[in-house]
C-alpha positions, -999 to 999 in steps of 0.1 A, spaced: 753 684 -46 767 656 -59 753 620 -43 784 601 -32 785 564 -47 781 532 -27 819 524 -24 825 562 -15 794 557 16 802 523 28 843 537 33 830 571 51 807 543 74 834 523 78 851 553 88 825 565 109 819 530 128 856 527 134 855 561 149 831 551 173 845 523 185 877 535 192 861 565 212 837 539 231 847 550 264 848 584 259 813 585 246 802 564 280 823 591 303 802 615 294 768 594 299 763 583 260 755 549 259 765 537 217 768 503 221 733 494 205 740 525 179 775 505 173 756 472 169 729 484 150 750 507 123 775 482 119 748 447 113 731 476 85 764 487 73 777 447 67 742 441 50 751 467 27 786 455 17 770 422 12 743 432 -11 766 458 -27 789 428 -36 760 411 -48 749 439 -72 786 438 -85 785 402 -91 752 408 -108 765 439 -132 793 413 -135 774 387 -150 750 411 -165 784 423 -191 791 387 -199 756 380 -209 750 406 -231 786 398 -247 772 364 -255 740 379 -264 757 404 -291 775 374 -304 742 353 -304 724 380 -323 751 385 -348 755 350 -359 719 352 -360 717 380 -385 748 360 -404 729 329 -406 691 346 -414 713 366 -445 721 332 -456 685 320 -459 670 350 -472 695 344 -504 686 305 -504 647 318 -508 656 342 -529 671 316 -553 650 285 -552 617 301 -543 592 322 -563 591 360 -555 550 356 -548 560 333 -520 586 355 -503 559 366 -480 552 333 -465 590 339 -455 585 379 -445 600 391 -472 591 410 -501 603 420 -536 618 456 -540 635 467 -565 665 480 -560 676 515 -568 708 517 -590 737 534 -575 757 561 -595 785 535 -595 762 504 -610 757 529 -640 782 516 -669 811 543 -674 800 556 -714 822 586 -720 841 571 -750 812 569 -778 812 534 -798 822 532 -830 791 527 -848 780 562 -841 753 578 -863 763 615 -865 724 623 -879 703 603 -851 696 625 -822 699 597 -792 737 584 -802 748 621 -794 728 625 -761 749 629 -731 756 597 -716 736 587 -684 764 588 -659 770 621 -670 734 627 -668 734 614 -632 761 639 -619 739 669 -631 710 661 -608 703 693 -586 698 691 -549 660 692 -557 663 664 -572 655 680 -608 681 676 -639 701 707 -650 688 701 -687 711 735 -693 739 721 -682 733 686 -702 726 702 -735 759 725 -734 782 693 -723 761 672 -750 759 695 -780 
């Protein structure tokens, strides 16, 4: 079973109370004496509205601030991007680590590779290296393994 939420338990008390108190005097006909019940459910049941708003308010404000935080943290990121590429230009890579960071290279990406499919003109039809596949063609035939189809190069190449 389900549990019911707070707004859903505080309207079937509300409910409940309201019962009660219209059927007072039927309940003290019959020798049931509610009145300190009444009092009792309905001085718990306001406590809960109260702190119920309270927790709403808080969830309130608990949104906002991580809104501003999220902005905070972004323009923190923005700002920290911006000094990394000041240190990277005006400061010796052995010193990046007195700023936490470090020198990697970076790995080229398949588009960074220059596009060589038309040969230049100074071609030497008898040296083995000016008729090798060029490298962005070389790139494509990389297996899943991470292995080169050497088949596949020498029949495209030759």
């Amino acid at each position: 079973m389900q549990k019911k939420s707070y707004a859903e338990q505080i309207k079937v008390s509300q409910v409940i109370l309201g019962g009660f108190k219209q059927y007072k005097e039927s309940f003290i006909e019959k020798g049931y004496t509610t009145e300190k019940y009444i009092t009792d459910f309905e001085t718990l049941l306001n406590d809960t509205i109260e702190l119920n708003n309270d927790q709403e308010k808080s969830k309130a404000a608990m949104v906002s601030n991580t809104d501003e935080l999220n902005r905070k943290l972004d323009e923190l990121h923005k700002m920290r991007q911006q000094l990394r590429q000041i240190v990277k230009s005006h400061v010796a890579t052995p010193q990046w680590k007195s700023f936490g960071m470090q020198y990697r290279r970076r790995k080229p990406k398949s588009d960074d590779i220059p596009d060589t499919d038309t040969p230049p003109d100074d071609i030497n039809d008898d040296n083995p290296i000016d008729n090798a596949v060029p490298l962005k063609e070389a790139v494509k035939k990389v297996t899943v393994d991470g292995k080169i189809d050497i088949r596949e190069m020498t029949e495209t190449a030759g």
